[in-house]
C-alpha positions as a Markdown table, in Angstrom:
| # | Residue | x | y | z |
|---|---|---|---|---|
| 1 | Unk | 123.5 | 104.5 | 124.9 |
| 2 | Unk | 125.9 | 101.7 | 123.3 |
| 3 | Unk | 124.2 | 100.2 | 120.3 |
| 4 | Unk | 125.3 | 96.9 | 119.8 |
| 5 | Unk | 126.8 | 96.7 | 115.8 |
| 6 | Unk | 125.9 | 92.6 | 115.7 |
| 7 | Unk | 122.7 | 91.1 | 117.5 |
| 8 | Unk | 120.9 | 87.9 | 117.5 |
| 9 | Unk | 117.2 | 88.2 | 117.1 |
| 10 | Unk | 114.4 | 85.4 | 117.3 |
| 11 | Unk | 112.9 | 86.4 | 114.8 |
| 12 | Unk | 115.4 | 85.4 | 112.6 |
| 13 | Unk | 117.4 | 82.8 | 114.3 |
| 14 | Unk | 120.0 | 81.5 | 111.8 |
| 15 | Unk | 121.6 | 84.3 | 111.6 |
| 16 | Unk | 123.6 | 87.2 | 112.7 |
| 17 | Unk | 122.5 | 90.6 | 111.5 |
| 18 | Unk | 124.6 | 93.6 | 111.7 |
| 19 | Unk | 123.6 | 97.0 | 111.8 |
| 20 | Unk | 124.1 | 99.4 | 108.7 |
| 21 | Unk | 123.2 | 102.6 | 107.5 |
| 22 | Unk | 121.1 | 102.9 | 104.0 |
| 23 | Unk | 120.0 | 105.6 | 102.3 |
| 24 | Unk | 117.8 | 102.9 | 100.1 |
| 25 | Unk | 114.5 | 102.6 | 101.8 |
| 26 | Unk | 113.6 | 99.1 | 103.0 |
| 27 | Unk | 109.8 | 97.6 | 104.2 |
| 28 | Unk | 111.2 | 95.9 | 108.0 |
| 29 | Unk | 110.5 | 92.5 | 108.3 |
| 30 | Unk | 109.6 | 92.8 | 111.5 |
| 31 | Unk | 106.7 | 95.2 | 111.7 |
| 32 | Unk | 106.1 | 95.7 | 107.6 |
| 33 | Unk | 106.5 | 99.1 | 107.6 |
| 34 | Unk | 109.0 | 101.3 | 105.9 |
| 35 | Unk | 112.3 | 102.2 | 106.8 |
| 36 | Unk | 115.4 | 104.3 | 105.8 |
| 37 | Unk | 118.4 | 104.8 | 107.7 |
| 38 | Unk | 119.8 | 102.8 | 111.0 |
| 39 | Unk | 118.9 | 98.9 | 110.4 |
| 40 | Unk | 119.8 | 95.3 | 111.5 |
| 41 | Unk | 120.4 | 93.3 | 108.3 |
| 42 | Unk | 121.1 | 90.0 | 107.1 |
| 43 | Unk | 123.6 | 90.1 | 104.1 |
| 44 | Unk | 122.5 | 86.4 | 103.3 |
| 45 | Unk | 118.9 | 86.6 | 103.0 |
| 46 | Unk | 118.2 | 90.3 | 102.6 |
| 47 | Unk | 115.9 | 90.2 | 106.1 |
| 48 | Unk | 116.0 | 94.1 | 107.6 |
| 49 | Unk | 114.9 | 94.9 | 110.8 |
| 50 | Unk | 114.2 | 98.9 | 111.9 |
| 51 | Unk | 116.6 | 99.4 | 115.4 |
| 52 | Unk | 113.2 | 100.4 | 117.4 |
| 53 | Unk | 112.2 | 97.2 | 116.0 |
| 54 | Unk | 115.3 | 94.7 | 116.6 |
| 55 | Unk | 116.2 | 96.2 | 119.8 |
| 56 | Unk | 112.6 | 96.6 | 121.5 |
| 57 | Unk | 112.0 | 96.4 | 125.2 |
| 58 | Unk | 109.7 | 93.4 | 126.3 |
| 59 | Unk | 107.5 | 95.7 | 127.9 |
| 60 | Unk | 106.8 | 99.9 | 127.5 |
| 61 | Unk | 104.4 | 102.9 | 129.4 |
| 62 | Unk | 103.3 | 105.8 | 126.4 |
| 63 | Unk | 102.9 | 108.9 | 127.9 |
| 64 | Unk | 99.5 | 109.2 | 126.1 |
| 65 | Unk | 98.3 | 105.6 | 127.7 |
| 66 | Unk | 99.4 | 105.9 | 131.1 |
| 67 | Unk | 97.5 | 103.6 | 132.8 |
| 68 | Unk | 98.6 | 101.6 | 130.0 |
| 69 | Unk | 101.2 | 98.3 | 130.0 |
| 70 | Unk | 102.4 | 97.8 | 126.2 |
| 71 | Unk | 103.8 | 94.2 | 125.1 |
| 72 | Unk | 105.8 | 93.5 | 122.7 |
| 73 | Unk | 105.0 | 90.7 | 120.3 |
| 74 | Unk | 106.1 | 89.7 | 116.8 |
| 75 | Unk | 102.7 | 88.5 | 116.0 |
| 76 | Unk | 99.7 | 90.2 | 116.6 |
| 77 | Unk | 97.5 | 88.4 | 119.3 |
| 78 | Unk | 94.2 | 87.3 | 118.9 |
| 79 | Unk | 92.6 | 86.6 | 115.3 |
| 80 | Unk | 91.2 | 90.0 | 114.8 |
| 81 | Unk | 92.7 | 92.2 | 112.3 |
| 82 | Unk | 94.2 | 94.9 | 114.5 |
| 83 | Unk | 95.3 | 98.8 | 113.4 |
| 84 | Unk | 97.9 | 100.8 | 115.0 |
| 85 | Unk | 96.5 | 103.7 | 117.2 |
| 86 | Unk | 99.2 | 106.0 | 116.1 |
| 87 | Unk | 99.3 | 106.1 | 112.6 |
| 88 | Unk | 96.2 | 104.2 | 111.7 |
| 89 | Unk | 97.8 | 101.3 | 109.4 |
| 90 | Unk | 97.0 | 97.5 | 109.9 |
| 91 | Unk | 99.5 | 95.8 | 112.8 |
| 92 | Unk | 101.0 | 93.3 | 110.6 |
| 93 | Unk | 103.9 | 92.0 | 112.2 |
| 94 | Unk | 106.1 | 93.1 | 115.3 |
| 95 | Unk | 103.6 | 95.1 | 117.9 |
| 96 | Unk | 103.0 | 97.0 | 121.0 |
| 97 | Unk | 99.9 | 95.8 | 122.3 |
| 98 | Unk | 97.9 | 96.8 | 125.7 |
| 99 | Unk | 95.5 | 93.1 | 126.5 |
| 100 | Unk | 94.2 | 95.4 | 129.3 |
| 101 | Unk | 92.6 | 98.4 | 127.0 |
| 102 | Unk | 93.4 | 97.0 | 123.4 |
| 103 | Unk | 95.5 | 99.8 | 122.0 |
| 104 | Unk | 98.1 | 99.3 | 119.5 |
| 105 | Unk | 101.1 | 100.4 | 118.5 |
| 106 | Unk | 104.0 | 100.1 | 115.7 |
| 107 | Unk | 107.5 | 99.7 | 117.4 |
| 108 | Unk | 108.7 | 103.0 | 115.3 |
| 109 | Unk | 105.4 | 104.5 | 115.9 |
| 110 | Unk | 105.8 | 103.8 | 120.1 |
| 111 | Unk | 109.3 | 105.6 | 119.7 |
| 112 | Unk | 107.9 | 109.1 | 117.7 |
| 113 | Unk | 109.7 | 111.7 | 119.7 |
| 114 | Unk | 107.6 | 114.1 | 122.0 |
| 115 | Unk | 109.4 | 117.1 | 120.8 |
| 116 | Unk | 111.0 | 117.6 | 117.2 |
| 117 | Unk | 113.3 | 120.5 | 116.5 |
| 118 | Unk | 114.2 | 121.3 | 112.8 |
| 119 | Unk | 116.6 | 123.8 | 114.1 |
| 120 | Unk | 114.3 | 126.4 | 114.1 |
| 121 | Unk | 110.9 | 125.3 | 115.1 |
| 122 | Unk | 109.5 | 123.2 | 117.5 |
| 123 | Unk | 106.2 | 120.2 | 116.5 |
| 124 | Unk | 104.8 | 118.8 | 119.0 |
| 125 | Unk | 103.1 | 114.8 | 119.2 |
| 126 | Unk | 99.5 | 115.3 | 119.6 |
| 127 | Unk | 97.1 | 112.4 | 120.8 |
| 128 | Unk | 93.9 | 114.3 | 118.7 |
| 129 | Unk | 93.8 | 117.1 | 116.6 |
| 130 | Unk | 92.5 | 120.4 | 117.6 |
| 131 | Unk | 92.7 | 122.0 | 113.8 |
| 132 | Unk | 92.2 | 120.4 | 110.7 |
| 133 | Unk | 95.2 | 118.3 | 108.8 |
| 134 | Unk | 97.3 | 120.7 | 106.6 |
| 135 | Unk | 97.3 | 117.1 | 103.7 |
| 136 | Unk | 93.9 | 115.9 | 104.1 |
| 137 | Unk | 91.9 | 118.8 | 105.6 |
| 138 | Unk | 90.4 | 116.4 | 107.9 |
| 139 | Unk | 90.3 | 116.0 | 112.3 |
| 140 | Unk | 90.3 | 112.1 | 111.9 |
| 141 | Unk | 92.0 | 109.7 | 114.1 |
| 142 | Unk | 95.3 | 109.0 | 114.5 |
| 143 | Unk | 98.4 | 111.0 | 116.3 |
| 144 | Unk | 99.7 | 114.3 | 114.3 |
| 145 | Unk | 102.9 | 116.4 | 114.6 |
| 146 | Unk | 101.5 | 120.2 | 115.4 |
| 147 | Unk | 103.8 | 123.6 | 115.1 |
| 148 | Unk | 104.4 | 125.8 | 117.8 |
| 149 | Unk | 102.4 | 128.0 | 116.3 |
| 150 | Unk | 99.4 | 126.2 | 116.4 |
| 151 | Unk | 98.6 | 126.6 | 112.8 |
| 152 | Unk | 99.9 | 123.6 | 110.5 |
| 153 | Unk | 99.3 | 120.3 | 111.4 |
| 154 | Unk | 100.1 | 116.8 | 110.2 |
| 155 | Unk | 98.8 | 113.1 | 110.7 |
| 156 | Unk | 101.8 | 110.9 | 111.0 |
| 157 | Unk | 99.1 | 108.8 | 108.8 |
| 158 | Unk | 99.4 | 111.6 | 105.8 |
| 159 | Unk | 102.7 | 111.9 | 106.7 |
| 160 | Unk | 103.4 | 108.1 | 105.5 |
| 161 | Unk | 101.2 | 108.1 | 102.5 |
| 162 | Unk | 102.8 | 110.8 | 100.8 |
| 163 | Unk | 106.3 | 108.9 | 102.1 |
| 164 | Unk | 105.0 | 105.9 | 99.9 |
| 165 | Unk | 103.8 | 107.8 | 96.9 |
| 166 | Unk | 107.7 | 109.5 | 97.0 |
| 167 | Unk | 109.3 | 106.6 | 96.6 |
| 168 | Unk | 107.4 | 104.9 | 94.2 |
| 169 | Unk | 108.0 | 108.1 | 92.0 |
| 170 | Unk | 111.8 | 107.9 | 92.9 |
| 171 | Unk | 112.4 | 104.2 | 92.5 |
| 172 | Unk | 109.7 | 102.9 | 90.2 |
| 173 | Unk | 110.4 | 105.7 | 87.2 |
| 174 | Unk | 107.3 | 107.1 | 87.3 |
| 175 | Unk | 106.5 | 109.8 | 84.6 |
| 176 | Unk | 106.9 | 113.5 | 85.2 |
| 177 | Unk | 103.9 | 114.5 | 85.3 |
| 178 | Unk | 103.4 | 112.1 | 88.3 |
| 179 | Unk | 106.2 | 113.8 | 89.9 |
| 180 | Unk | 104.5 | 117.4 | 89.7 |
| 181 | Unk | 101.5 | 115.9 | 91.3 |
| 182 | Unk | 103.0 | 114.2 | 94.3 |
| 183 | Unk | 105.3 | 117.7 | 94.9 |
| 184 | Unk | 101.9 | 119.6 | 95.6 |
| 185 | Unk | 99.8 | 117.2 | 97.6 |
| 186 | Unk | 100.9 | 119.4 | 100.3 |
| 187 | Unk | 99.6 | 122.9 | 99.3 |
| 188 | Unk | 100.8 | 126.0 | 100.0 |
| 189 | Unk | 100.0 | 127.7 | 103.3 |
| 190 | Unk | 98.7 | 131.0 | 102.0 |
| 191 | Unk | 95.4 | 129.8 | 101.7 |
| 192 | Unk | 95.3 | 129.0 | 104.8 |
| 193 | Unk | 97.1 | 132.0 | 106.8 |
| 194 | Unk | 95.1 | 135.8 | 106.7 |
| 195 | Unk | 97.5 | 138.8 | 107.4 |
| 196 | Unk | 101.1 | 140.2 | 106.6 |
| 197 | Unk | 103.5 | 139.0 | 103.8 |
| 198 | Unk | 105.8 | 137.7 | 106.3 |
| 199 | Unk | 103.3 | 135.9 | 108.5 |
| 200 | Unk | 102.9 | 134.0 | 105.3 |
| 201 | Unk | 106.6 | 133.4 | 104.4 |
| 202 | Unk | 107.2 | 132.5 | 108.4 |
| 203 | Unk | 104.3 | 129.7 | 108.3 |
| 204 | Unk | 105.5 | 128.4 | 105.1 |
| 205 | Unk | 109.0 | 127.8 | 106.0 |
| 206 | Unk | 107.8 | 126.2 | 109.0 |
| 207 | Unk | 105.8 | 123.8 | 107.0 |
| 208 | Unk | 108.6 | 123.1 | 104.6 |
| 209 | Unk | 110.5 | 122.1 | 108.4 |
| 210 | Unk | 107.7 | 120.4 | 109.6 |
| 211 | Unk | 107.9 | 117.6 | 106.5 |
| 212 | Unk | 111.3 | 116.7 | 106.9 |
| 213 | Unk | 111.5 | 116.2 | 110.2 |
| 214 | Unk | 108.5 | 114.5 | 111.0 |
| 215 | Unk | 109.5 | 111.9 | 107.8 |
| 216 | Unk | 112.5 | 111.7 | 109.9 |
| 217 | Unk | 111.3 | 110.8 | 112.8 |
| 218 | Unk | 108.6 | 108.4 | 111.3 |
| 219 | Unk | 112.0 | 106.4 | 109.5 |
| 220 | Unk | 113.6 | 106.7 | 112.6 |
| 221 | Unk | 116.3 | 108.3 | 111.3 |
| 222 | Unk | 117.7 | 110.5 | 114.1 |
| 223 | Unk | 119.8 | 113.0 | 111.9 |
| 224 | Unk | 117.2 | 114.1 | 109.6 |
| 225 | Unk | 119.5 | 114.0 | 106.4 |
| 226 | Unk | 117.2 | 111.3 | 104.8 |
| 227 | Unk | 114.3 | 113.4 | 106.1 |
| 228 | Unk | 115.6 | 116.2 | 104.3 |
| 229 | Unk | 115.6 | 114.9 | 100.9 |
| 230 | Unk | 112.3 | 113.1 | 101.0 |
| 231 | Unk | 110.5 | 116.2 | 102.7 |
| 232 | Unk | 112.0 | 118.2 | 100.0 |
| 233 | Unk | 110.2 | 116.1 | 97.3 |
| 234 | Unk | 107.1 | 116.3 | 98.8 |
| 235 | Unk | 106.9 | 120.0 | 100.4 |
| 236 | Unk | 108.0 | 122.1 | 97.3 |
């Protein structure tokens, strides 16, 4: 698919923006959440836009809402404060919205991939969790990346948090000792496997895999470079 390298978008009519590649993270003006990677940008006032977000269809079908239509709007309707089904953040800008069942969505969030491959592995989109949260040890709400395996899971919720908390160490200076903490919020997955040595060492490779590219596919960031180097700051 051809990907257009300047666009016009109504959201910000004055001017062109172009689409770049940053390895700098960004917060989109368009939905307000964070973004690495391929972006629309205007040079002149520093407005960024995530692709899923510039180049949105008007309308979309989720294949966990079938029965579902999903608008697009820059605002989000009603007065209502509104959270995003997927990844359980307040919708604060650019949304997918269903006026016939209420559900939500984040542009990025709406374009999370089915399927992710780290090369070696396969994690799978899942609409509820079956087993707890490897992060937060919890079966709350909100979509979660899950292994082929079946045992390490991830809330594209947790997923994000710990994204936030990595950059703010990277790009705010934070100490060192804040830097050890964030690199074990995940914990190892001995704990939580019984049975042979390499069992073990499989499940935790897999869960070093499963960080990077799920942050990849959260930043929708397609070649999972970027995903790579954050996931590595906050799976060691």
């Amino acid at each position: 698919m051809k990907i257009d390298e300047e666009i016009f978008h109504t959201s910000h009519p004055q001017h062109k923006l172009k689409l770049q590649y940053t390895e700098t993270p960004f917060i989109c003006d368009g939905c307000k959440e964070a973004g690495i990677g391929l972006n629309y940008k205007c040079e002149q006032c520093e407005f960024d836009l995530h692709k899923a977000c510039a180049v949105s269809a008007p309308v979309i079908i989720h294949p966990f809402y079938r029965k579902c239509d999903f608008r697009f709007y820059e605002r989000p309707p009603g007065t209502a404060m509104r959270i995003c089904d997927a990844c359980r953040n307040d919708i604060l800008g650019f949304v997918f919205h269903c006026n016939r069942c209420g559900f939500d969505l984040h542009p990025c969030c709406a374009n999370l991939p089915q399927v992710l491959d780290d090369g070696e592995h396969n994690f799978y989109l899942c609409l509820k969790l079956s087993s707890s949260c490897h992060r937060c040890g919890g079966k709350g709400p909100g979509w979660s990346y899950r292994s082929e395996c079946r045992n390490y899971n991830l809330h594209v919720s947790c997923v994000k948090e710990l994204l936030m908390e990595s950059w703010q160490a990277m790009y705010l200076n934070v100490d060192n000792n804040k830097m050890r903490e964030l690199q074990t919020r995940i914990p190892s997955l001995k704990g939580h496997h019984k049975g042979k040595a390499r069992k073990v060492r499989k499940c935790c490779q897999i869960a070093a895999g499963a960080v990077r590219v799920i942050v990849s596919a959260i930043l929708g960031d397609p070649t999972a470079i970027i995903g790579a180097a954050v996931g590595a700051l906050i799976s060691n």
